[in-house]
ROGUZA-600202 format. One record per atom (N, C-alpha, C): residue number from 1; residue in three letters; atom name; x, y, z. Coordinates in pm, whole numbers, always signed. Last residue first. Layout:
% residues N
[NUM; 'ala'; 'CA'; [X; Y; Z]]
...
This chain:
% residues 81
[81; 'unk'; 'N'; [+8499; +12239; -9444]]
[81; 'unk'; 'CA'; [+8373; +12326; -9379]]
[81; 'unk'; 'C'; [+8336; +12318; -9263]]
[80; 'unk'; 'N'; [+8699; +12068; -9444]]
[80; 'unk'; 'CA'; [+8701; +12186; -9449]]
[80; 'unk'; 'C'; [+8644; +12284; -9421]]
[79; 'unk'; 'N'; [+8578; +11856; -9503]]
[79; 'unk'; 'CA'; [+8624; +11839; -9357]]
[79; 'unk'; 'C'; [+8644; +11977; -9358]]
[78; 'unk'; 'N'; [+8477; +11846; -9755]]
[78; 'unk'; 'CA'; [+8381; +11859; -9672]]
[78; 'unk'; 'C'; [+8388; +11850; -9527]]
[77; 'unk'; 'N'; [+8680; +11862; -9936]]
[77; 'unk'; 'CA'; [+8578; +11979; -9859]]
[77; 'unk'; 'C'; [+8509; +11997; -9775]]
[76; 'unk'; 'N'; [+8900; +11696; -9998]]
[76; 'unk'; 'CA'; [+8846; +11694; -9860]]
[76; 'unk'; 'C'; [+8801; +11853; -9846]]
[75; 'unk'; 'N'; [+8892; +11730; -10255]]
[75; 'unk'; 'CA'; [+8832; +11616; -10202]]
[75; 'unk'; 'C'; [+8825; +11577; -10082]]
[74; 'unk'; 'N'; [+8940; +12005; -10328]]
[74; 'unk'; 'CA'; [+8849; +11925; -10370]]
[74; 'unk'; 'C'; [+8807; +11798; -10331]]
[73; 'unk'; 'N'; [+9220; +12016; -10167]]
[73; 'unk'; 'CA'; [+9110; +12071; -10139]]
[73; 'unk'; 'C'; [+8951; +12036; -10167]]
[72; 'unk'; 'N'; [+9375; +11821; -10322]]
[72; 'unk'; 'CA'; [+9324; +11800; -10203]]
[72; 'unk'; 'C'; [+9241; +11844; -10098]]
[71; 'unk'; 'N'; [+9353; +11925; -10555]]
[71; 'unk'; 'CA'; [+9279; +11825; -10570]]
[71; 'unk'; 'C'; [+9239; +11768; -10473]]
[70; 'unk'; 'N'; [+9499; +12158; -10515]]
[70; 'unk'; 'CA'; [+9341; +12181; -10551]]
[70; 'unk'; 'C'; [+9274; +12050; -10520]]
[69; 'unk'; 'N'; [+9717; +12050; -10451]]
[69; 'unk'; 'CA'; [+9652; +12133; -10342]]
[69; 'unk'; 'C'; [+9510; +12112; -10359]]
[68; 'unk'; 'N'; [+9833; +11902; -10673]]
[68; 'unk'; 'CA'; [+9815; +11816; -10519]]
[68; 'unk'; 'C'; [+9707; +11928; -10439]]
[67; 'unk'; 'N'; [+9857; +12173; -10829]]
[67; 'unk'; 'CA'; [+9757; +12058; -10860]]
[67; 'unk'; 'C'; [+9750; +11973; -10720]]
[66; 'unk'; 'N'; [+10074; +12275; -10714]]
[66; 'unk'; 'CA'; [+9971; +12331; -10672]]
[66; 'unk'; 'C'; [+9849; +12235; -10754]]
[65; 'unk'; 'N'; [+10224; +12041; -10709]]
[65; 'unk'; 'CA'; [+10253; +12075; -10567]]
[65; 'unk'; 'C'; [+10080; +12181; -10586]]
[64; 'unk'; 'N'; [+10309; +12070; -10973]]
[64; 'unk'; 'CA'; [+10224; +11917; -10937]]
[64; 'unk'; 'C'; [+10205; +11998; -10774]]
[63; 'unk'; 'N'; [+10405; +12334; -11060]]
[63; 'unk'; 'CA'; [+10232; +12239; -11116]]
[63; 'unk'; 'C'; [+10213; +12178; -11025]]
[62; 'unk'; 'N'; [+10636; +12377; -11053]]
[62; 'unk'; 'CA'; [+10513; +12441; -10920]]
[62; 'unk'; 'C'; [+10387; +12374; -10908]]
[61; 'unk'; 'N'; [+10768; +12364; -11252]]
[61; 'unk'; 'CA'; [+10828; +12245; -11173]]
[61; 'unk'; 'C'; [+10694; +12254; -10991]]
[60; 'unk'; 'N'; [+10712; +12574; -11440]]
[60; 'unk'; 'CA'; [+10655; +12439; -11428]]
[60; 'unk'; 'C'; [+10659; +12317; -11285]]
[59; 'unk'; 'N'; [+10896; +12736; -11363]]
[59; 'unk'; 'CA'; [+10755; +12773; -11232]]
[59; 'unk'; 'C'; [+10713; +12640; -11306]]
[58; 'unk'; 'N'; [+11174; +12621; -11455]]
[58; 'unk'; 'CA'; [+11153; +12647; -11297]]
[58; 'unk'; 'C'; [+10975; +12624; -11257]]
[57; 'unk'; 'N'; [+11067; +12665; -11728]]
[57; 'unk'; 'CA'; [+11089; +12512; -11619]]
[57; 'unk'; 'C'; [+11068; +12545; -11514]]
[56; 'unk'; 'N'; [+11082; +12908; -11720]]
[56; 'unk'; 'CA'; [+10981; +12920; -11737]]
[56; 'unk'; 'C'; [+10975; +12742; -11726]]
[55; 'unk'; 'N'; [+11367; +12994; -11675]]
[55; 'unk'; 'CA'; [+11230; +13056; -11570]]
[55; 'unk'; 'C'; [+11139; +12945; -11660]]
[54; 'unk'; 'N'; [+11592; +12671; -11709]]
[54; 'unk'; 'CA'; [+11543; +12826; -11748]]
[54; 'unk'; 'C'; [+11414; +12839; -11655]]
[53; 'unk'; 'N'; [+11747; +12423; -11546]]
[53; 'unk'; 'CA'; [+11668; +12506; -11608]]
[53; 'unk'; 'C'; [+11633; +12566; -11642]]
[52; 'unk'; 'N'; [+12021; +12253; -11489]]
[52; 'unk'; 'CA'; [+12008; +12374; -11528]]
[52; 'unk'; 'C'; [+11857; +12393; -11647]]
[51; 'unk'; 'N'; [+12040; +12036; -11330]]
[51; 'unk'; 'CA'; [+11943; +12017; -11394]]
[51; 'unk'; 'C'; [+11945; +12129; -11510]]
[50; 'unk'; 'N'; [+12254; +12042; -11170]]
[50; 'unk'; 'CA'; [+12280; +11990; -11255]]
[50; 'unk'; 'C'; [+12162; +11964; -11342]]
[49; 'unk'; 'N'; [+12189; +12389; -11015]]
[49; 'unk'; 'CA'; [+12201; +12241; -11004]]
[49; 'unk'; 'C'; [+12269; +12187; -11140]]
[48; 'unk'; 'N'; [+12021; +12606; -11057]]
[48; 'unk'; 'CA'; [+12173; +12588; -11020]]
[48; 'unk'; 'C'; [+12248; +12466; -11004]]
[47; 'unk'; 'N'; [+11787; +12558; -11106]]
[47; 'unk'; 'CA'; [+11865; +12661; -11207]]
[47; 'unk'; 'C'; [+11967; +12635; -11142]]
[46; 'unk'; 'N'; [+11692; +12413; -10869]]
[46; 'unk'; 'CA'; [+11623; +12361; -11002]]
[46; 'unk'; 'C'; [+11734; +12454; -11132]]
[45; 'unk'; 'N'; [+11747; +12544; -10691]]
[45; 'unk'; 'CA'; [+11772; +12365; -10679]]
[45; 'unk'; 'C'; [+11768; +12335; -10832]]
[44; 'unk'; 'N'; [+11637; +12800; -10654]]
[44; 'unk'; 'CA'; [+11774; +12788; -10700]]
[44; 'unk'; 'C'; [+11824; +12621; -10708]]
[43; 'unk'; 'N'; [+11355; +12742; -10680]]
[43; 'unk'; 'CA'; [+11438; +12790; -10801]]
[43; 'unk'; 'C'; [+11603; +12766; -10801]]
[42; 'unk'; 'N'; [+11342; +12612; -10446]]
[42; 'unk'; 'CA'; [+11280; +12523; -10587]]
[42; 'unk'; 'C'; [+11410; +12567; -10707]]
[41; 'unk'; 'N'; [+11361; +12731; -10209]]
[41; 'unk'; 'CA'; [+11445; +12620; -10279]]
[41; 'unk'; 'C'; [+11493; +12574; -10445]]
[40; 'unk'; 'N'; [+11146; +12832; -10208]]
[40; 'unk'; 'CA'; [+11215; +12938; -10227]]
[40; 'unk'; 'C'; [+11322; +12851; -10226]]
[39; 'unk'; 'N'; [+10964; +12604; -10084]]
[39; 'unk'; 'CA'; [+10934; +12658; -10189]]
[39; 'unk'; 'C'; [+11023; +12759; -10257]]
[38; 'unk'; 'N'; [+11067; +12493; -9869]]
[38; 'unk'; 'CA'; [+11070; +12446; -9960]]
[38; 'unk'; 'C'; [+11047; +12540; -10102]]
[37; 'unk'; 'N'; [+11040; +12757; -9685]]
[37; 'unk'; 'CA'; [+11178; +12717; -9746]]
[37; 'unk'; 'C'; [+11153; +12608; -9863]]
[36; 'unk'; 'N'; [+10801; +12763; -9675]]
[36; 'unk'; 'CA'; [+10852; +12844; -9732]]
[36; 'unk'; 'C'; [+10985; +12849; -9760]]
[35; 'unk'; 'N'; [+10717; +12512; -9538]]
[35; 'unk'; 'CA'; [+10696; +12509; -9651]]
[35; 'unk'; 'C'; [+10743; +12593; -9733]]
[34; 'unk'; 'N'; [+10910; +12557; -9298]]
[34; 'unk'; 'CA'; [+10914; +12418; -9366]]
[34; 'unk'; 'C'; [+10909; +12467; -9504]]
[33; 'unk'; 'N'; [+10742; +12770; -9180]]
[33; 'unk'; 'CA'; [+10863; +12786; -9229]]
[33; 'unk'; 'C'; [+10913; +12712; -9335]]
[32; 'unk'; 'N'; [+10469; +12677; -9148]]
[32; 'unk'; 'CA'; [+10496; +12740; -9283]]
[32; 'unk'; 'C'; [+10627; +12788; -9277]]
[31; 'unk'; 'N'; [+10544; +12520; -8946]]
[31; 'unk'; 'CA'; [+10523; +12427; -9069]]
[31; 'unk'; 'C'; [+10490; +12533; -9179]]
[30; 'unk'; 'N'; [+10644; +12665; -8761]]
[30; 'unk'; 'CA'; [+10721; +12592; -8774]]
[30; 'unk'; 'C'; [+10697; +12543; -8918]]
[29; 'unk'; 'N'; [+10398; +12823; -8674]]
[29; 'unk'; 'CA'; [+10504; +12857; -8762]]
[29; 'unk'; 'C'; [+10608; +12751; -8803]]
[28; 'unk'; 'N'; [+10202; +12606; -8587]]
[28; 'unk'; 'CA'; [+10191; +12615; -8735]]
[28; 'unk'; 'C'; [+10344; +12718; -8799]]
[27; 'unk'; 'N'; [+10342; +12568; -8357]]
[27; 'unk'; 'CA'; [+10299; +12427; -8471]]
[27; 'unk'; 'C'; [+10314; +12561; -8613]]
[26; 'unk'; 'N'; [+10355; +12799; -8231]]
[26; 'unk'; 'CA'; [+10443; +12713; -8249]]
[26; 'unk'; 'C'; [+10438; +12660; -8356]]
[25; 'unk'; 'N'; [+10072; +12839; -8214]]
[25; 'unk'; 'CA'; [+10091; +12906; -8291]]
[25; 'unk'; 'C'; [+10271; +12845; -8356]]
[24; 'unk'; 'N'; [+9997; +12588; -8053]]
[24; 'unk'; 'CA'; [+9951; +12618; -8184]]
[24; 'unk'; 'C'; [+10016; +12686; -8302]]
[23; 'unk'; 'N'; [+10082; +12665; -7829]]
[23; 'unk'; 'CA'; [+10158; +12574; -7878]]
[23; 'unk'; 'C'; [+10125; +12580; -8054]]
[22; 'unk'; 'N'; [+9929; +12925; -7746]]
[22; 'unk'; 'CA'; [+10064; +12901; -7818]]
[22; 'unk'; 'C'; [+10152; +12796; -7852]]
[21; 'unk'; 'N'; [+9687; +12814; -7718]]
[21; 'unk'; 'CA'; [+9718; +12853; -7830]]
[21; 'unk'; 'C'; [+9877; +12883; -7849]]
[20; 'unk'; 'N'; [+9725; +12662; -7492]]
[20; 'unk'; 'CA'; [+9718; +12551; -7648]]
[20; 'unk'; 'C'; [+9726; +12634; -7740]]
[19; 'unk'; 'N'; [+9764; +12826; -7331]]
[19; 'unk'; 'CA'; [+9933; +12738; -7350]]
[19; 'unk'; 'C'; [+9891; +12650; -7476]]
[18; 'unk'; 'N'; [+9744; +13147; -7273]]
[18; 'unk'; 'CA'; [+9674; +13040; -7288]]
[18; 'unk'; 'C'; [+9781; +12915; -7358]]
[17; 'unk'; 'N'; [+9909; +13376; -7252]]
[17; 'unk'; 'CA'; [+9837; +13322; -7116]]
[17; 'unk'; 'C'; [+9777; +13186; -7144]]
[16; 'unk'; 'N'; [+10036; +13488; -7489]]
[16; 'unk'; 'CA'; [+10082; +13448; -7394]]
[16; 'unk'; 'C'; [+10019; +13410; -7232]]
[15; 'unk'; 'N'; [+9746; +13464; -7661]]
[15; 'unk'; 'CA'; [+9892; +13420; -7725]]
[15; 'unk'; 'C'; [+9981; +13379; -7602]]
[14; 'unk'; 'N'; [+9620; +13617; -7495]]
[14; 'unk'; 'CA'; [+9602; +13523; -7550]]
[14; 'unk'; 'C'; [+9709; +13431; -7615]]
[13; 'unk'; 'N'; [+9767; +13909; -7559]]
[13; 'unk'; 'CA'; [+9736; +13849; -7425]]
[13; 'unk'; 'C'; [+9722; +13667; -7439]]
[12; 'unk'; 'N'; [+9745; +13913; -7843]]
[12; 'unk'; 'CA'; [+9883; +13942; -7790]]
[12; 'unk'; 'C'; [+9846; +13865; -7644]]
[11; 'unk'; 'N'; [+9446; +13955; -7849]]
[11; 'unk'; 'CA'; [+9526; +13850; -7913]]
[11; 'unk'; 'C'; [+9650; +13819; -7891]]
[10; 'unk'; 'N'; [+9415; +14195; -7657]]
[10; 'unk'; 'CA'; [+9335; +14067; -7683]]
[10; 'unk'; 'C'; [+9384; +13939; -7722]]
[9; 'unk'; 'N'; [+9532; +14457; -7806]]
[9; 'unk'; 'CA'; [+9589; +14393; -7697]]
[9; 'unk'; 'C'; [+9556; +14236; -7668]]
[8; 'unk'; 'N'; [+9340; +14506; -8031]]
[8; 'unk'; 'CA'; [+9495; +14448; -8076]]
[8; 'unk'; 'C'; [+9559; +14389; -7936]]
[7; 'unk'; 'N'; [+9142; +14614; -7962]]
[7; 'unk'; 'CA'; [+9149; +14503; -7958]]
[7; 'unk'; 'C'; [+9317; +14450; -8018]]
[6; 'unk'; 'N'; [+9222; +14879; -7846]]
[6; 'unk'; 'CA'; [+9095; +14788; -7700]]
[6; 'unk'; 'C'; [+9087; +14627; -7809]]
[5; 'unk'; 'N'; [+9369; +15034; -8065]]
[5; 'unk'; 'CA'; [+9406; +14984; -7904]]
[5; 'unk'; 'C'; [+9342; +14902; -7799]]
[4; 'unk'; 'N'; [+9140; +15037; -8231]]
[4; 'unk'; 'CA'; [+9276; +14934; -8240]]
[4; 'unk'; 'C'; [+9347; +14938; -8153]]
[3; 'unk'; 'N'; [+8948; +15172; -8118]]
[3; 'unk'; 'CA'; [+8899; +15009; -8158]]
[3; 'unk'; 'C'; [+9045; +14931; -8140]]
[2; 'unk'; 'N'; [+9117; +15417; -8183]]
[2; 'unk'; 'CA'; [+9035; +15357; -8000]]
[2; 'unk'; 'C'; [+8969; +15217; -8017]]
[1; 'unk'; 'N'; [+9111; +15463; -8405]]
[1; 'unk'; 'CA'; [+9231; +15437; -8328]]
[1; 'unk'; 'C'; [+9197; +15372; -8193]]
């Protein structure tokens, strides 16, 4: 309990004294909001629409977005590291 009070304060401080990390932290919530709305879109865009799909279209419709990932992981590894 005495570790998690002497460092949990640290990052909370940081967050509000240093201005690139909170722009940072800005940035990035913003862009996994983006992505988590895209993604929790899918189903009802895809089953309620004029497309009317069933579950098992719906998670097809996930392929190309998580294929784009791997492939973009795979080919920029080496900025990654």
């Amino acid at each position: 309990m005495k570790l998690f009070l002497t460092a949990f304060p640290k990052p909370i401080k940081l967050l509000f004294t240093e201005p690139i990390i909170m722009v940072i932290s800005i940035y990035l919530l913003v862009i996994y909001a983006i992505l988590y709305m895209d993604f929790e879109e899918y189903s009802f865009l895809f089953a309620n629409s004029y497309y009317n799909f069933n579950l098992v279209q719906i998670g097809l419709a996930f392929l190309p977005s998580t294929y784009n990932r791997a492939f973009l992981t795979y080919k920029f590894k080496q900025v990654l590291l």
